[in-house]
C-alpha positions in Angstrom: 22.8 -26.5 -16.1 22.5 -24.2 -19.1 21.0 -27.0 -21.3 18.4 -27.9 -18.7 15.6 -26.0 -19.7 13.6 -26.5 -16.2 16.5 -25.5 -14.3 16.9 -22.3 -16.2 12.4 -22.2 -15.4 13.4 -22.3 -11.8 16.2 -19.7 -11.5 14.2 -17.2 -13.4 10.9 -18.2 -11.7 13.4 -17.4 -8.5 14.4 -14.5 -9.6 11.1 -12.7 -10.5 10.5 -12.1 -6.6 11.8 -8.8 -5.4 12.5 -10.2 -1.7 14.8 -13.0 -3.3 16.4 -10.3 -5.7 17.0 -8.4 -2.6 18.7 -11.9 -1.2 21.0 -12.7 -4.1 21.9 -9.0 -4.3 22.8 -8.9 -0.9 25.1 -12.4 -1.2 26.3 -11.3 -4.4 28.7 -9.4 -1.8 29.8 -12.5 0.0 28.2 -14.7 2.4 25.4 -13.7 4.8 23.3 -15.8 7.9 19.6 -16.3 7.2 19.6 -13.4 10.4 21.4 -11.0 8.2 19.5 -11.6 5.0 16.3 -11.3 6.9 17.3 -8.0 9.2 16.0 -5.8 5.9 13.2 -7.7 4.7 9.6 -6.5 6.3 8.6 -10.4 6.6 9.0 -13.4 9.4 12.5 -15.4 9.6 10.4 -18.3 8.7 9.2 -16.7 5.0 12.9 -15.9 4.6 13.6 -19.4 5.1 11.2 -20.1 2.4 12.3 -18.1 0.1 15.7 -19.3 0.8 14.6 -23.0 -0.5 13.2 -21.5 -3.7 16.6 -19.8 -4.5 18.1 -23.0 -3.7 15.9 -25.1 -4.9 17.1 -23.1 -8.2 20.6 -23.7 -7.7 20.8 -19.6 -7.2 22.2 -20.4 -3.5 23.8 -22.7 -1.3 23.0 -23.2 2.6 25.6 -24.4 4.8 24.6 -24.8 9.1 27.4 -24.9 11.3 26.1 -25.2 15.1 22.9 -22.9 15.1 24.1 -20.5 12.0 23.1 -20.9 8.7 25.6 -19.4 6.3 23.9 -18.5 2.7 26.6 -18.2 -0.9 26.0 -17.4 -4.0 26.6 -19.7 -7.1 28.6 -18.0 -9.3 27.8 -21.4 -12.1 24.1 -20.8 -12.0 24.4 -16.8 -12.4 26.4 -17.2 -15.6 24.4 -20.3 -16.8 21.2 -17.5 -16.3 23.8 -14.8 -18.0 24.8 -16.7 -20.9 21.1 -17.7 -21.6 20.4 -14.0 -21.4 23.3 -12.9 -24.0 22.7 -15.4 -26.1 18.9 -13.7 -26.8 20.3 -10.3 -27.0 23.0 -11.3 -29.8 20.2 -13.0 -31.7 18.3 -9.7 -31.7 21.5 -7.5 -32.4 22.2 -9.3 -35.3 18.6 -9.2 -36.9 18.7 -5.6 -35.9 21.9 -5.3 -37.6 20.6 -6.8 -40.9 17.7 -4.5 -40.7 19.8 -1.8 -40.7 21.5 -2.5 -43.5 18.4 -3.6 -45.4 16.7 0.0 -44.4 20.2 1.6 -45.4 19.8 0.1 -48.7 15.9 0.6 -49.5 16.8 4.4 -48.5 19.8 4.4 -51.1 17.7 2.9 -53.9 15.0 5.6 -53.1 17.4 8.4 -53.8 
């Protein structure tokens, strides 16, 4: 999943709403109904449900319906997938910010 570029568009694309934020946060603790992801939203059961099949559709969640409950997990794969992406960027900058430390540490040394 890391290396599929429009995969990692859809989990962030997923993630930049705060209602779905809200979601994963909440199943970050374990699993939750659609009813219990819903109870704090201020919105229908029905955009919950949409919502729900952009965060899947992302590979953020997984939906399981036993009888008349559907049960909502996280996927722990496509959080680290979007984590690793994430590190990756921000060792690339520490390192250039590194080097221009040293760079900066020199030009000041030669100055005095």
């Amino acid at each position: 999943m890391l290396h599929d570029p429009a995969q990692l568009d859809l989990m962030f694309q997923a993630l930049a709403d705060p209602a779905r934020r809200q979601m994963v946060e909440r199943l970050s603790r374990g699993p939750a109904s659609v009813s219990q992801l819903a109870e704090p939203l201020a919105m229908s059961l029905s955009a919950v449900v949409q919502h729900l099949s952009v965060l899947e559709a992302s590979g953020l969640v997984s939906t399981e319906k036993l009888g008349r409950v559907r049960t909502c997990r996280i996927e722990p794969q496509a959080l680290r997938a979007a984590e690793h992406w994430i590190n990756e960027r921000r060792l690339a900058w520490e390192r250039r910010l590194d080097r221009l430390g040293v760079l900066l540490a020199e030009t000041t040394k030669d100055q005095n």
